[in-house]
N, C-alpha and C positions, 0 to 999 in steps of 0.2 A: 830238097823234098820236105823234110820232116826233120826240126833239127831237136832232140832230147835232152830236157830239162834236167831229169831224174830218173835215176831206173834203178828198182830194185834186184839187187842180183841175190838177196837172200831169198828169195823169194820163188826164184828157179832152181835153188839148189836143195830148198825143203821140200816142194811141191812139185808135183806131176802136172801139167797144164795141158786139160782136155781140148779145152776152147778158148779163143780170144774175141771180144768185142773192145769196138773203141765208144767213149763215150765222151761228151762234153760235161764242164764242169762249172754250177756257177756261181760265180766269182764278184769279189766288189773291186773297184778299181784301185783302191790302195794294196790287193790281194796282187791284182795283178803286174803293179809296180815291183813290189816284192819278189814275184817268179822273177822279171825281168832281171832284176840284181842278182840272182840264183839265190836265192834266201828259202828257197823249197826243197822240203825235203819228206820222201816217198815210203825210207824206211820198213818200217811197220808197216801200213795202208792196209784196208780190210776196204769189203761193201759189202751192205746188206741192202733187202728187199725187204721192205717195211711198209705197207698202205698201199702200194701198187704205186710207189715210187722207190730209187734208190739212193741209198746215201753211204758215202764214204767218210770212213774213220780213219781217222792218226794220221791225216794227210797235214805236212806241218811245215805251214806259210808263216815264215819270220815276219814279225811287221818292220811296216815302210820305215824309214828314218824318216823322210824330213818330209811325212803325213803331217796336215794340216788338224782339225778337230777328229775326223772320223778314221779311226783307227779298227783293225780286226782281231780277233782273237786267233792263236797261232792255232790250236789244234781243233777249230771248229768244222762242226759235222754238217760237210758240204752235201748238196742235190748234185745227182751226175743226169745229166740229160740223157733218156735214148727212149728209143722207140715203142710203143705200146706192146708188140707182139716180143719184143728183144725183153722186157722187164717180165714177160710173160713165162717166158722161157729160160730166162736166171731164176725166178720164182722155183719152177717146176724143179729145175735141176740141184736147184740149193738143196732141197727139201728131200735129197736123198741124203743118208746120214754120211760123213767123211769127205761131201764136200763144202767147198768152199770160194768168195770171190776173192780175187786176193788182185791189188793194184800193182801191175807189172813195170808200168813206165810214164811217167808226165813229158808232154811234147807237143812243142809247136805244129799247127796246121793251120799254115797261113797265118791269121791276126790273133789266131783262137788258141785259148787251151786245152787239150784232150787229156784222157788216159786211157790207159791200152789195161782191159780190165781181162783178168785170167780165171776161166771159171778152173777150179785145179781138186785136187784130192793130194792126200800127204802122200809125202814117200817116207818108206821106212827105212830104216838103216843100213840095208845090204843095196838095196835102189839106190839108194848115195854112193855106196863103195864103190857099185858098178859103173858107175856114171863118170867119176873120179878116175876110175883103170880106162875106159874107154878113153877118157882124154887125155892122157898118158901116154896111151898107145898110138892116139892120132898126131901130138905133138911131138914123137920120137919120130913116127914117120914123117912127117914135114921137115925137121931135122935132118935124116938121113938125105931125103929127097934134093934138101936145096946144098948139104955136104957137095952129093954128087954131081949137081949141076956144077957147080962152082969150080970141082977138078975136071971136068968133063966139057963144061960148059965157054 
């Protein structure tokens, strides 16, 4: 289906993620040589809604090696492609205060590059805890669960 480049897991675990959009990104062809060698990295990622277009920051494409003249700049502020009404509507939502778009994951679709863009608000510090005991408690029960098959099973 979809095979993933990069994905930010810090990115789930500070932030609450109300919404997803995927968007296209674009790219020069040494850029895209570079994903290919997994020389990308998602890290940090931000976008903003600037002009009634969007662009992503700290999205950080190592350059090619064995690029010919025309080489990129590793942390340059790419255009993410999406839809009139879709830029309409991150606009709108940014513009409430504590949120944010935040670049969830870079991945293959089909020949293209995407990313899976997270409109998100912070979590605070007990929202982490909680999140933390809850998978705790679902990784004890898998534990138990597959103990029991195994004598049982």
């Amino acid at each position: 289906m979809s095979e993933d480049i990069s994905v930010n897991r810090k990115a789930l675990h500070g932030f609450k993620i109300l919404d997803r959009y995927e968007a296209g990104i674009e790219l020069k062809g040494t850029e895209v040589k570079a994903i290919r060698e997994g020389l990308a990295n998602i890290q940090n990622a931000f976008a903003r809604v600037e002009s009634g277009q969007v662009f992503a920051y700290d999205v950080d494409i190592q350059p090619y090696a064995r690029s010919g003249y025309c080489h990129h700049e590793p942390k340059a502020v790419r255009r993410l492609l999406l839809h009139r009404s879709e830029i309409a509507k991150l606009r709108a939502q940014t513009l409430i205060k504590g949120s944010t778009l935040v670049v969830l994951r870079m991945y293959w679709k089909g020949s293209r590059v995407k990313l899976e863009l997270g409109l998100a608000s912070g979590k605070e510090y007990r929202d982490q805890r909680a999140d933390l005991k809850t998978r705790a408690v679902e990784r004890e029960m898998a534990r138990e669960k597959a103990s029991y098959n195994r004598k049982h099973g």
